[in-house]
PAFIGU-206376 format. One record per residue (C-alpha): residue number from 1; x, y, z; residue in one letter. Coordinates in steps of 0.02 Angstrom, whole numbers, plus 50000, padded with zeros to 5 digits. Layout:
BEGIN
<node NUM,<X,Y,Z>,A>,
...
END
This chain:
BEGIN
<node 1,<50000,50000,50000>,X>,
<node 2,<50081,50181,49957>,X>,
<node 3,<50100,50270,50114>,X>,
<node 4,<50051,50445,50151>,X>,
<node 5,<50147,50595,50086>,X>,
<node 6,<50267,50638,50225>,X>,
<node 7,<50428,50717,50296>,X>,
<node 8,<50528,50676,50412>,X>,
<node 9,<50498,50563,50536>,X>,
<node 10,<50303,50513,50483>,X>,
<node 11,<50255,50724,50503>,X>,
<node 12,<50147,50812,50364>,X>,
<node 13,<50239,50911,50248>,X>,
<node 14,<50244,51093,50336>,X>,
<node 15,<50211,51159,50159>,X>,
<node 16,<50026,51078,50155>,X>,
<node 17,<49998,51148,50337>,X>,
<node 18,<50042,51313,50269>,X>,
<node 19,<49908,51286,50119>,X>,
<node 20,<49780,51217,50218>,X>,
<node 21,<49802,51411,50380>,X>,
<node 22,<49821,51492,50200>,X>,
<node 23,<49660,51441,50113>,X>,
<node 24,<49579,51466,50277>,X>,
<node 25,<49644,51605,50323>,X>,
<node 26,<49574,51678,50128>,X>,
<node 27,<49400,51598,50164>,X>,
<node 28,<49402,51702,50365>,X>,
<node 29,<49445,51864,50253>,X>,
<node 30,<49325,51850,50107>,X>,
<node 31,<49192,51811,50261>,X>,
<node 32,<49244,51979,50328>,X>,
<node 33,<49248,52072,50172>,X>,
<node 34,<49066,51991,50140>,X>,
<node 35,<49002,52074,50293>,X>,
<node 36,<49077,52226,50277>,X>,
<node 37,<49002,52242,50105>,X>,
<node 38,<48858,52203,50169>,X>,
<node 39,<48837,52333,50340>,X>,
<node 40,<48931,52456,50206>,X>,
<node 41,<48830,52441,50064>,X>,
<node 42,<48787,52607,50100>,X>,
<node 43,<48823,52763,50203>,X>,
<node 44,<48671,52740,50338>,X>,
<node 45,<48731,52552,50358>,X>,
<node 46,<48914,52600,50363>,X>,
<node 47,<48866,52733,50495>,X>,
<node 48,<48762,52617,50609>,X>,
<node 49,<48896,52514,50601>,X>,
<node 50,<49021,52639,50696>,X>,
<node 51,<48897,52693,50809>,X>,
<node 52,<48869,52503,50888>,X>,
<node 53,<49009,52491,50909>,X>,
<node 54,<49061,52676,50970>,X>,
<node 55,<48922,52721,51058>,X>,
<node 56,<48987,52839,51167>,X>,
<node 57,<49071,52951,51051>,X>,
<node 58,<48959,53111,50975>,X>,
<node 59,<49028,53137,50808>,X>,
<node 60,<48958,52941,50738>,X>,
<node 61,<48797,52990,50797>,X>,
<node 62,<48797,53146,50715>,X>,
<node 63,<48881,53070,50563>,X>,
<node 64,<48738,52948,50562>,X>,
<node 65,<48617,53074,50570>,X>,
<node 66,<48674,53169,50439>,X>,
<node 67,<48681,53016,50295>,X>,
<node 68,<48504,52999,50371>,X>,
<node 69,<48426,53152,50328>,X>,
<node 70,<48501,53142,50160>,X>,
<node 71,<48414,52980,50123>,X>,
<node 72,<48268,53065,50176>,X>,
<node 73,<48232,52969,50363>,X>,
<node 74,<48216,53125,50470>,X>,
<node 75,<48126,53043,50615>,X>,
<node 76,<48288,52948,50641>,X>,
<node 77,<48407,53088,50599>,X>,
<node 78,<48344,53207,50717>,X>,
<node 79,<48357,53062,50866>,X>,
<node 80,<48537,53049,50823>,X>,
<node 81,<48574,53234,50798>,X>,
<node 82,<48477,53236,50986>,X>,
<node 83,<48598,53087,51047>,X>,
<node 84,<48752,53175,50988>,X>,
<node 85,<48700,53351,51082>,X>,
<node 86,<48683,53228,51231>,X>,
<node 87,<48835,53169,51230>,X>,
<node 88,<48928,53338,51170>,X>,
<node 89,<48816,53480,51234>,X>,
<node 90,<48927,53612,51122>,X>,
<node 91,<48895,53522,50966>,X>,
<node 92,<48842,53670,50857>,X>,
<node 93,<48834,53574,50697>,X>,
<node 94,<48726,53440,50786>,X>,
<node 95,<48626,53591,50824>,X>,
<node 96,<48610,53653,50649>,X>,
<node 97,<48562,53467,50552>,X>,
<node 98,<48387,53486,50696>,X>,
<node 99,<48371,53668,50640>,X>,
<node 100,<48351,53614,50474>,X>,
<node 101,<48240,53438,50503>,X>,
<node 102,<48112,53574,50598>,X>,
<node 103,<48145,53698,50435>,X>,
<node 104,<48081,53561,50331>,X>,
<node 105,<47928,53502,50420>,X>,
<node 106,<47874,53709,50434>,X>,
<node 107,<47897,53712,50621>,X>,
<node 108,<48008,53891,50597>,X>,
<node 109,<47998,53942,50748>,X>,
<node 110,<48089,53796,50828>,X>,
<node 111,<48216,53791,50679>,X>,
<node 112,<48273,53989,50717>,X>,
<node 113,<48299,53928,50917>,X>,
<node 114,<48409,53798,50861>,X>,
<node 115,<48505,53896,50724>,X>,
<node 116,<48535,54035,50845>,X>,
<node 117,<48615,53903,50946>,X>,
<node 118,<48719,53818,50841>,X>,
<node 119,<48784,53982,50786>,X>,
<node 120,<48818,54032,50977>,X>,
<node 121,<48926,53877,50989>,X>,
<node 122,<49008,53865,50806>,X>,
<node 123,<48977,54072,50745>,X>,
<node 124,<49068,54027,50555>,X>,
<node 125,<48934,53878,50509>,X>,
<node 126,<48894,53972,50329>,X>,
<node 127,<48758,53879,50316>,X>,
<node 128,<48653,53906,50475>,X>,
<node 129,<48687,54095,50463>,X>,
<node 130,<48606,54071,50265>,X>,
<node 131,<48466,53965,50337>,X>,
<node 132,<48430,54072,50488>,X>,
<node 133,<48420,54220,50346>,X>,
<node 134,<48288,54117,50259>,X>,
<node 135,<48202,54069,50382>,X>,
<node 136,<48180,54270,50428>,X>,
<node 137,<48129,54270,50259>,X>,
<node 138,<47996,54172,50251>,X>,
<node 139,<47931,54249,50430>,X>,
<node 140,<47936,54448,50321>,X>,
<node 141,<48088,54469,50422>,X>,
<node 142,<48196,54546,50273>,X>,
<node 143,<48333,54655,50365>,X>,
<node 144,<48371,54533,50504>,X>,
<node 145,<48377,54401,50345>,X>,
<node 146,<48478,54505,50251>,X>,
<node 147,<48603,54536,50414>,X>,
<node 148,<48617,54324,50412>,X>,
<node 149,<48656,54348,50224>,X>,
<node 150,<48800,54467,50271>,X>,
<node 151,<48888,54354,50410>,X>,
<node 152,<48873,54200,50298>,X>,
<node 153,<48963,54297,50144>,X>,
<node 154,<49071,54351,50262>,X>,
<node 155,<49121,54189,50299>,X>,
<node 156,<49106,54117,50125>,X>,
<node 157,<49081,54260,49963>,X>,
<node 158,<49073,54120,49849>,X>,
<node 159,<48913,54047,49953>,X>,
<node 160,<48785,54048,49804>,X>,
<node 161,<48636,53999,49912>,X>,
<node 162,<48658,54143,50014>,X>,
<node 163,<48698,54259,49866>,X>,
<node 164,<48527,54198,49779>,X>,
<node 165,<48436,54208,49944>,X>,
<node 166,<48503,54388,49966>,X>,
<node 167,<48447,54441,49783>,X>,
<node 168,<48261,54379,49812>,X>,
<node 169,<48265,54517,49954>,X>,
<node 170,<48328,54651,49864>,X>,
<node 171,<48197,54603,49727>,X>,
<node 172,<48056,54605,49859>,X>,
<node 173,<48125,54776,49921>,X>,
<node 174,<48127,54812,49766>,X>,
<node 175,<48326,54850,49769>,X>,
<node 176,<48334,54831,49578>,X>,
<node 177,<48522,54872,49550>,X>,
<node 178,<48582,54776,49709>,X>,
<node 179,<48454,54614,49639>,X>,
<node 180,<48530,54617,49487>,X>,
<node 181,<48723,54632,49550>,X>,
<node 182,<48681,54456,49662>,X>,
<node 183,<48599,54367,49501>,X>,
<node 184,<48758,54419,49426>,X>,
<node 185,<48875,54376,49531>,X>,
<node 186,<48787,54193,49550>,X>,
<node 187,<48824,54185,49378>,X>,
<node 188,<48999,54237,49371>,X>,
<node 189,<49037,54051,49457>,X>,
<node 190,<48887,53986,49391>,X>,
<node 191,<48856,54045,49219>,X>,
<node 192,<48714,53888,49187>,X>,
<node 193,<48614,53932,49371>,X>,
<node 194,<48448,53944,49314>,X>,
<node 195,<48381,54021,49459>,X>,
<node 196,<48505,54150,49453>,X>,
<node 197,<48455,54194,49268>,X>,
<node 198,<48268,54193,49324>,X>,
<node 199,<48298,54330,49432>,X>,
<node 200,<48404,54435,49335>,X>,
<node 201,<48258,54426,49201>,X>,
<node 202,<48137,54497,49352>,X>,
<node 203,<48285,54634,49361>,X>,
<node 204,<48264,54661,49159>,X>,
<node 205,<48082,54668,49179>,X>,
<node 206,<48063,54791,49328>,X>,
<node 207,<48174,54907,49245>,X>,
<node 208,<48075,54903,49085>,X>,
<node 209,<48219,54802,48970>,X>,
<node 210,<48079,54683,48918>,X>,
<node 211,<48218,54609,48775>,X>,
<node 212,<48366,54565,48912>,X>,
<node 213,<48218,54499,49027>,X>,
<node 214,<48152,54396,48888>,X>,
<node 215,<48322,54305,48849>,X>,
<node 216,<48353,54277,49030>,X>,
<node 217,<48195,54203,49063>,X>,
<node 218,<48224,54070,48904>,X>,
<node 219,<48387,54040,48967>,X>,
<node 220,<48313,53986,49103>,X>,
<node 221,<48180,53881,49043>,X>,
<node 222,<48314,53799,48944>,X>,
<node 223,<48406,53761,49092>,X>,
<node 224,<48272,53697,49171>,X>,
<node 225,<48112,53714,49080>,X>,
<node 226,<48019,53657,49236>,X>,
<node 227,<48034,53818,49308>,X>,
<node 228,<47880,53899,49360>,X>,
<node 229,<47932,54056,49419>,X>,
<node 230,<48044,54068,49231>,X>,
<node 231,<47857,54027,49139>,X>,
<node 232,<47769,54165,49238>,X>,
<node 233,<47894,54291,49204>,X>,
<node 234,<47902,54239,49002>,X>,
<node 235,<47693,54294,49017>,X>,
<node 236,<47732,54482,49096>,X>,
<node 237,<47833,54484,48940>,X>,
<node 238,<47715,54433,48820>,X>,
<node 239,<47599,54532,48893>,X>,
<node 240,<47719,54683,48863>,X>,
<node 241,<47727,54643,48693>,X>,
<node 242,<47553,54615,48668>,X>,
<node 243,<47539,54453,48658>,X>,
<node 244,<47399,54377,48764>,X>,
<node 245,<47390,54221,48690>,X>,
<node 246,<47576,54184,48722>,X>,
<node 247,<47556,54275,48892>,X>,
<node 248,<47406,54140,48943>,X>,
<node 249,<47497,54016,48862>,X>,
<node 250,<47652,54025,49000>,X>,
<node 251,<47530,54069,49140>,X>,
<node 252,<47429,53893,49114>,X>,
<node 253,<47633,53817,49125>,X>,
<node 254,<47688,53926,49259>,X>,
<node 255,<47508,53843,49338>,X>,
<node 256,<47553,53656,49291>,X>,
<node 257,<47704,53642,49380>,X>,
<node 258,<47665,53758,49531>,X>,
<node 259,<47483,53768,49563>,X>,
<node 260,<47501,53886,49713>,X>,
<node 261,<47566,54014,49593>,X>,
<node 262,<47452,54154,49656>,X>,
<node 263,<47553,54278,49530>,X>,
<node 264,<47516,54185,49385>,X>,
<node 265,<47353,54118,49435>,X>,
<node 266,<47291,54309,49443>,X>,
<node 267,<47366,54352,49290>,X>,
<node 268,<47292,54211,49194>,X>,
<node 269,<47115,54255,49276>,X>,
<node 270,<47134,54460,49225>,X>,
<node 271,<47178,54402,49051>,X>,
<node 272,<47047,54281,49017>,X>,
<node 273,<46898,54401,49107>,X>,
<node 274,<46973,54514,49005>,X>,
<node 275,<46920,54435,48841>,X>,
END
């Protein structure tokens, strides 16, 4: 009968114990790999990973919370931001991510508390300081919004949220020069922001430039021709030219994509009574 395969002395070859750890030691890894692919396979998983097994620390909570809220899972977000302040009480940027969960489901009120004190605790977050000016906004507050405006692009002059957000409040102050020099500016890094062209066509418009307003507001449209606010200002310019059909025409679009259009629903209504 052949005998085993050995070395020395009747002991297996150490070269097939080293294949047999090595091959086992490959399967233990691609196991490991499997699982981490797995928890990992995306940035909520990879984040409740950490936090297992780092509860204690504030910044994987808050980490956590953040990939949360951008998949759109808020009630969970906000429990995290809530765990991190627990831990960290001086967690500013914790703060801020429950400012803006409260922005988004309208409670206002509560989101300005906790933007004021995220900026008490981290004063250069640009974006609290832009969101704490919008939120003003949306409350009529338009100086203290533009004063949030100020400290952000103080921070950041290249922030073109905050240099939109201060052009729609010269255009409601009807600040026609300074409205224009923010649309501008937006597009000077952004020469393809719709929104930026939009407003810049309101400039044209207000001014009485009913050409430049019409070729902003189809540059916009073409950047994004579902642009309700673009469709409503293309009608004031037909109307200018005296063309109601047109002018009905973009109010009706203007309507389609943002039924609580109260500009263009008006409009539409004074031109068709006025048949």
């Amino acid at each position: 009968m052949m005998k085993p395969n050995t070395g020395h002395k009747g002991v297996p070859y150490k070269g097939a114990l080293s294949s047999f750890f090595l091959v086992l030691a490959v399967i233990l890894l691609a196991l490991s790999a499997h699982h981490r692919n797995f928890v990992w396979r995306d940035a909520p998983g990879l984040w409740t990973d950490v936090v297992k097994k780092s509860p204690e620390k504030a910044r994987p909570h808050y980490n956590r919370a953040t990939v949360l809220a951008e998949a759109g899972r808020l009630d969970e977000a906000i429990a995290e931001d809530f765990k991190a302040i627990e831990i960290y009480p001086g967690y500013g940027r914790a703060y801020f991510n429950v400012g803006a969960i409260y922005h988004s489901w309208g409670r206002t009120d509560e989101a300005i508390d906790k933007y004021r004190v995220a900026l008490s605790l981290e004063p250069g977050l640009v974006e609290a300081h832009n969101n704490l000016g919008y939120a003003y906004y949306e409350k009529g507050r338009l100086d203290e919004a533009l004063k949030e405006y100020d400290a952000a692009l103080a921070i950041k002059p290249s922030h073109i949220k905050t240099i939109l957000n201060a052009g729609y409040v010269y255009r409601d102050q009807a600040r026609w020069e300074e409205a224009g020099a923010a649309a501008r500016k937006v597009l000077s890094f952004q020469p393809g922001n719709a929104k930026a062209h939009c407003l810049l066509g309101g400039v044209y418009l207000a001014q009485g430039n009913t050409g430049p307003a019409f070729d902003e507001f189809m540059e916009a449209l073409k950047l994004d021709p579902g642009m309700a606010a673009a469709h409503s200002g293309l009608g004031k310019v037909y109307e200018r030219l005296n063309r109601p059909g047109d002018a009905a025409r973009e109010y009706r679009s203007a309507l389609s994509l943002d039924p609580g259009n109260n500009e263009a629903a008006s409009n539409l209504v004074r031109l068709t009574e006025g048949r």
